[in-house]
C-alpha positions as CSV (number, residue, x, y, z in Angstrom):
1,X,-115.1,27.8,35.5
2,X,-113.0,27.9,38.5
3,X,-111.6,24.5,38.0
4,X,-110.3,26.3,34.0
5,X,-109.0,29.0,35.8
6,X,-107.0,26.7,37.9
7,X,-105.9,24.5,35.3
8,X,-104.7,27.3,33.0
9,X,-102.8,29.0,36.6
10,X,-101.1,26.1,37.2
11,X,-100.0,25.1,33.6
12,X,-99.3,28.9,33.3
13,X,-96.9,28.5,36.3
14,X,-95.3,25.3,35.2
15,X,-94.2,27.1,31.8
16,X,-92.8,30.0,33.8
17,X,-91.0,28.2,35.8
18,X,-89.5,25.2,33.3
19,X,-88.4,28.8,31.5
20,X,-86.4,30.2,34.2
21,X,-84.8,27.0,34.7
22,X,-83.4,26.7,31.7
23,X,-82.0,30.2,31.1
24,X,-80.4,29.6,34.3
25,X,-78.5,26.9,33.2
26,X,-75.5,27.6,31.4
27,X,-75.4,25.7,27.8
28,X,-72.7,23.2,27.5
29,X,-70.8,23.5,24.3
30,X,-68.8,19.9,23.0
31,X,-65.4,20.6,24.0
32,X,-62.5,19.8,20.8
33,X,-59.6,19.0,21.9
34,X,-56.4,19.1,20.3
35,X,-55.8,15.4,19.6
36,X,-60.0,15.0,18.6
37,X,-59.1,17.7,15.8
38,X,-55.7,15.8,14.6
39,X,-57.8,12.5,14.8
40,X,-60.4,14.2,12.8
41,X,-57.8,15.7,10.3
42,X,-55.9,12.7,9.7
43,X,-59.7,10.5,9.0
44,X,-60.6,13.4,6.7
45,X,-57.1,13.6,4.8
46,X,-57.5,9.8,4.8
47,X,-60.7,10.0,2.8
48,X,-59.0,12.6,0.6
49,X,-56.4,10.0,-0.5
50,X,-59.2,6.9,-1.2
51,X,-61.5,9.2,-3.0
52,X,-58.1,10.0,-5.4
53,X,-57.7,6.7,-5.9
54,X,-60.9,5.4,-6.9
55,X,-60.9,8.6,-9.3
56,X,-58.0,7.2,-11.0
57,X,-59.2,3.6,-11.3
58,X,-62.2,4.9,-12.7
59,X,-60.0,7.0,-15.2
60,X,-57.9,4.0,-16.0
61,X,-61.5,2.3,-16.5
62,X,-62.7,4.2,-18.5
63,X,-59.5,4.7,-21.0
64,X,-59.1,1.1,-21.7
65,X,-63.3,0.9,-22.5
66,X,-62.4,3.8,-25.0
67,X,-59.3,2.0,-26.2
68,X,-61.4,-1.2,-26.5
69,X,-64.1,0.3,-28.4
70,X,-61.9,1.9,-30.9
71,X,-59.8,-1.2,-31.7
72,X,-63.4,-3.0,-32.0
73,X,-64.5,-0.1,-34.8
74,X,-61.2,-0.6,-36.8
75,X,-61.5,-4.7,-36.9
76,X,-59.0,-5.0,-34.4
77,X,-59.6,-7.5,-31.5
78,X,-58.5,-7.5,-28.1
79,X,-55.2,-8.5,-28.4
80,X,-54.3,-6.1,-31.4
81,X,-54.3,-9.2,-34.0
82,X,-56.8,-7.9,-37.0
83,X,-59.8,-10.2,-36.9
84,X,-60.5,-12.8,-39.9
85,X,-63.7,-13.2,-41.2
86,X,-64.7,-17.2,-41.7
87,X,-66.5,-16.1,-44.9
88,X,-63.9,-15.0,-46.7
């Protein structure tokens, strides 16, 4: 029993004191400096502009799919010549 006791004393202690210590040391906050934030706001603007582009190549993608699907359902073939039948 006295060997618990001084087990549960000493860990007891230990907590205490790990406590103390660290509300005694003031937290250090990640300093942003002015040329991090500009480096940060060019990187972000920078994404900005590549995300717009592949937006539009996927828009120009898509429009000629929709342009070549439409030709295809009125007989027309890729190059806008009607399409001949070898049966007929």
């Amino acid at each position: 029993m006295a060997i618990v006791g001084l087990f549960s004393v000493v860990i007891i202690g230990c907590i205490v004191g790990g406590m103390s210590i660290l509300k005694r040391r003031p937290r250090e906050r990640p300093t942003l400096d002015e040329n991090r934030l500009q480096h940060l706001e060019q990187a972000v603007d920078a994404i900005a502009v590549e995300v717009e582009r592949i937006s539009e190549g996927q828009r120009f993608a898509t429009k000629l799919l929709a342009q070549r699907q439409s030709d295809a359902a009125r007989g027309e073939s890729a190059a806008g010549v009607p399409r001949h039948d070898e049966n007929t």
